[in-house]
N, C-alpha and C positions, 0 to 999 in steps of 0.2 A: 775604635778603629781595629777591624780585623785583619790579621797578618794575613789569611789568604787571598784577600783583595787584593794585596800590595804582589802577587806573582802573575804576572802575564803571562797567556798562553797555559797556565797550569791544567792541565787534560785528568789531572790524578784521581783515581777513585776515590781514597779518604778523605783527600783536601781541594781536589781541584775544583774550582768555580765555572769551569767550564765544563763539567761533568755532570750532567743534569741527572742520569741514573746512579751516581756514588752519593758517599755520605756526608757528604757540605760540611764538614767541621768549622768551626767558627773559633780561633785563639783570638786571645788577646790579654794584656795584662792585668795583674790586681798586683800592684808592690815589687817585686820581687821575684812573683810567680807568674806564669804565665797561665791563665783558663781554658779551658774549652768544657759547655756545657753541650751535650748531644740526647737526642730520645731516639731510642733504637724506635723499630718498626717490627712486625710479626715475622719477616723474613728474615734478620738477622738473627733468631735462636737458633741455638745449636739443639737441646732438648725444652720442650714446653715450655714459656717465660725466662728460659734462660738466657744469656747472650750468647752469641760462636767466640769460643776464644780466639778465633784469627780473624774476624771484625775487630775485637776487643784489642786485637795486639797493631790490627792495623789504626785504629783511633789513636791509640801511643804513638805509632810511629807517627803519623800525619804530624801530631799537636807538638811532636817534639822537632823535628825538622822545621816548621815553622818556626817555631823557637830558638831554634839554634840560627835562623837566617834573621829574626826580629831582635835577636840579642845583639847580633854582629851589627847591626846600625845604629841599636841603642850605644852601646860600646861605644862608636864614630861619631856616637852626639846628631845622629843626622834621623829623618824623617824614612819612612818606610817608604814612602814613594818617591826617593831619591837616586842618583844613581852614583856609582854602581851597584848594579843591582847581582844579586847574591843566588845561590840556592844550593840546597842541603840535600846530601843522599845517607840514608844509613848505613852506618859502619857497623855496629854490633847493636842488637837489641836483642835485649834478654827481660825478659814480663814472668815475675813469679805470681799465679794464680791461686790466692791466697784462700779467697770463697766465692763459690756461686758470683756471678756476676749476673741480677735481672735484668731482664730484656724488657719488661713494664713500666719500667721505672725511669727518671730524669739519671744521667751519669752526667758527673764535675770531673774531669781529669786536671790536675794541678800538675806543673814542671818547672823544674828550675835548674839552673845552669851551675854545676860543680866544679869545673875547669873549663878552659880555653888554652889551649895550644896549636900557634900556626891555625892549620885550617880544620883543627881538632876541638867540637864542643862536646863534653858531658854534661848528659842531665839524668835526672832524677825526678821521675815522673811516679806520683799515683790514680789510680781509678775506686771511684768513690758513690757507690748507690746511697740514699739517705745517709750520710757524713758516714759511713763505714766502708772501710778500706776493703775492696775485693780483690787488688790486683796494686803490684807494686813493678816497678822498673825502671835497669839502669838502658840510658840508651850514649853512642857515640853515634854524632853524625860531622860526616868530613863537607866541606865546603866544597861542591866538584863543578862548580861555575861562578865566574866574576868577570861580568859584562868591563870592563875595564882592558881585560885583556882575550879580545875580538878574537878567533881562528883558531886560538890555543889551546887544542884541543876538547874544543866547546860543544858538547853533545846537544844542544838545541840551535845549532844550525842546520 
């Protein structure tokens, strides 16, 4: 089951399912962590088989936002397609670019949730060509919608 199924309406170029020209990320769990496997395309390099590092930072942010909205219902013990329904915006995301990231290659970005506070998740996310680490990040993303409370200053009305 992919988290970004479970977002209606979602328009977003990294993750939205209704974005037929962005890059479909696909999360979901393994344990503890949250996955997303992606294959870049010849447009996303930055130079020759390399990836762009702000594709590269936007697959972190997508796969972590999800996850901070897929965590907060595991938390609730409740179903991804339940309601209330949730959704994540980025608060801080900071991606150390450790090596070359290829653009030829399968990427596994793995994430997992450090804290919870209020409507505050941190995680801890890396990006991974054949199992070696190219890129490591910490991300915050604040919960800035909870269908539960309708009007209140709800930016997807």
């Amino acid at each position: 089951m992919y988290f970004q199924d479970h977002m209606p309406e979602n328009i977003c170029f990294g993750c939205g399912v209704h974005n037929h020209e962005g890059l479909q990320i696909k999360s979901c769990w393994e344990g503890d962590e949250s996955v997303c496997h992606w294959q870049s395309e010849e447009k996303y390099q930055g130079w020759p088989n390399l990836l762009n590092g702000g594709i590269l930072a936007t697959l972190v942010d997508c796969h972590c936002m999800g996850t901070a909205m897929a965590d907060a219902y595991k938390r609730e013990e409740r179903s991804l397609d339940s309601e209330p329904i949730y959704r994540y915006a980025t608060g801080t995301l900071t991606v150390k670019y450790l090596k070359p990231t290829p653009n030829n290659k399968p990427l596994e970005l793995r994430a997992r949730v450090t804290e919870v506070k209020g409507r505050k998740t941190t995680m801890e996310c890396k990006v991974m060509a054949d199992g070696e680490v190219t890129a490591e990040a910490n991300v915050i993303a604040i919960r800035v919608y909870d269908s539960s409370q309708q009007g209140e200053n709800n930016p997807f009305q």
